[in-house]
Structure formats: C-alpha cells, structure tokens
C-alpha positions as CSV (number, residue, x, y, z in Angstrom):
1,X,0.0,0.0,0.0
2,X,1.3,3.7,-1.1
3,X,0.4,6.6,1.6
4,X,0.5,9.8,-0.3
5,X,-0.3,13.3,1.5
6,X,-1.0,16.5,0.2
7,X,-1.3,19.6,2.5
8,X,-4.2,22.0,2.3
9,X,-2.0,25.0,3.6
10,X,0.9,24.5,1.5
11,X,1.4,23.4,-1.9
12,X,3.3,20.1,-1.3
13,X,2.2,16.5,-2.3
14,X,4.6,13.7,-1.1
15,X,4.8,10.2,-1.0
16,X,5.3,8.1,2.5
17,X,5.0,5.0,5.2
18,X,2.9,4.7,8.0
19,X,4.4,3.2,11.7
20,X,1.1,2.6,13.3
21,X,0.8,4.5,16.4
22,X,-1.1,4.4,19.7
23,X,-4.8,3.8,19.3
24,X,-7.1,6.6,19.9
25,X,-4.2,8.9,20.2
26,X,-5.3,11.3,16.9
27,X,-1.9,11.6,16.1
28,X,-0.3,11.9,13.3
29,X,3.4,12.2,12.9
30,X,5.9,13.4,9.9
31,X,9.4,11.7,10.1
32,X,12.4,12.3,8.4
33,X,12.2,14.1,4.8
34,X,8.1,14.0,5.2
35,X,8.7,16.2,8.3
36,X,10.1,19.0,6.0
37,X,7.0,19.0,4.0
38,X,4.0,20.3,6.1
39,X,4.2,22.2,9.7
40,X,2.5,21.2,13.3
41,X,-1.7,21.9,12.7
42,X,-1.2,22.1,8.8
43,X,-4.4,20.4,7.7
44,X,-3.3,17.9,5.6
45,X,-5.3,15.1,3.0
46,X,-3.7,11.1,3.7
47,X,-4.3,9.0,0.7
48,X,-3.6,5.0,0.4
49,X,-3.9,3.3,-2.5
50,X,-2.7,0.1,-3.8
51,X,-2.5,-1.8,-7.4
52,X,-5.1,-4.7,-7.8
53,X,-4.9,-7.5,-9.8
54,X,-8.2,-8.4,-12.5
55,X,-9.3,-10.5,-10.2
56,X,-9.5,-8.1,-6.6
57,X,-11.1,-5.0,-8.6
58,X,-14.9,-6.3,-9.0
59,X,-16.7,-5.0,-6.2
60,X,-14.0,-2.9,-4.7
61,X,-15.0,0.1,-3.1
62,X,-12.7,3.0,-2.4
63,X,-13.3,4.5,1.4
64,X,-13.5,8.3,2.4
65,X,-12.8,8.9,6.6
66,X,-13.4,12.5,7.3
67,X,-12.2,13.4,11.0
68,X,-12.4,16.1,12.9
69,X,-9.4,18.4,14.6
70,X,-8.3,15.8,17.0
71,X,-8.6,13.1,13.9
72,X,-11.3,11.3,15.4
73,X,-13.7,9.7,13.0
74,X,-17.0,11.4,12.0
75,X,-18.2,9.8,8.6
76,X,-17.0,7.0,6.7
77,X,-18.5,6.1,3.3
78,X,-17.8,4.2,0.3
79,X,-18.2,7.2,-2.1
80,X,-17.3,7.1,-5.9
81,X,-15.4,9.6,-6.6
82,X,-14.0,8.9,-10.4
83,X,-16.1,7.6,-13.1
C-alpha cells in the first residue's frame, strides 16, 4: 500500500510509510524528509492506495474517513469519486 499526502495550507504532495501509532491517540506524525513537508496543525489530506490484480477489482470500493481536529472519525463512506 502507497500513503501519499497532500497539504491544504501548503502546496506540497509527497509520498510516505505509515508506523502505526497508539490507538485513539489522533496523532499523526511526519518523520524524516516527510517532516520538512508540512508544519505542526497544517491540515493535511492522507491518501492509500494500492495496485489490484483483474481479479481483486470487482466490487471494490474506495473509502473516504473525514475526521475532525483531534482526527477522530465522524463519517465514513464508500463514495465514488471517479467515473
């Protein structure tokens, strides 16, 4: 799985790895080179995405999380977004 994040404050899109962290914490951490790309309370958009063979893309469903300020979950959904 790829993480890519793009910041809403600043113009930067960058590629990255996630170290899972303390459950429930809301945290979210930039490390090395990622840490140079956005700043503390910089609202930022995490995507994942991953390459699927024929046989895993019928009936896949992409997922949209929307959180709050202290990244806590307030709506998931299984939106389309691309035609």
């Amino acid at each position: 799985m790829r993480i890519m994040l793009k910041s809403k404050i600043h113009p930067a899109r960058f590629d990255t790895y996630a170290i899972k962290g303390e459950t429930g914490s809301g945290e979210i951490c930039l490390h090395g080179a990622a840490a140079r790309m956005a700043c503390p309370n910089d609202l930022v958009i995490i995507m994942t995405y991953c390459h699927l063979g024929e046989g895993e893309t019928y009936g896949h469903q992409p997922k949209i999380v929307h959180v709050d300020g202290g990244n806590r979950i307030v709506e998931k959904s299984n939106e389309t977004i691309f035609v």
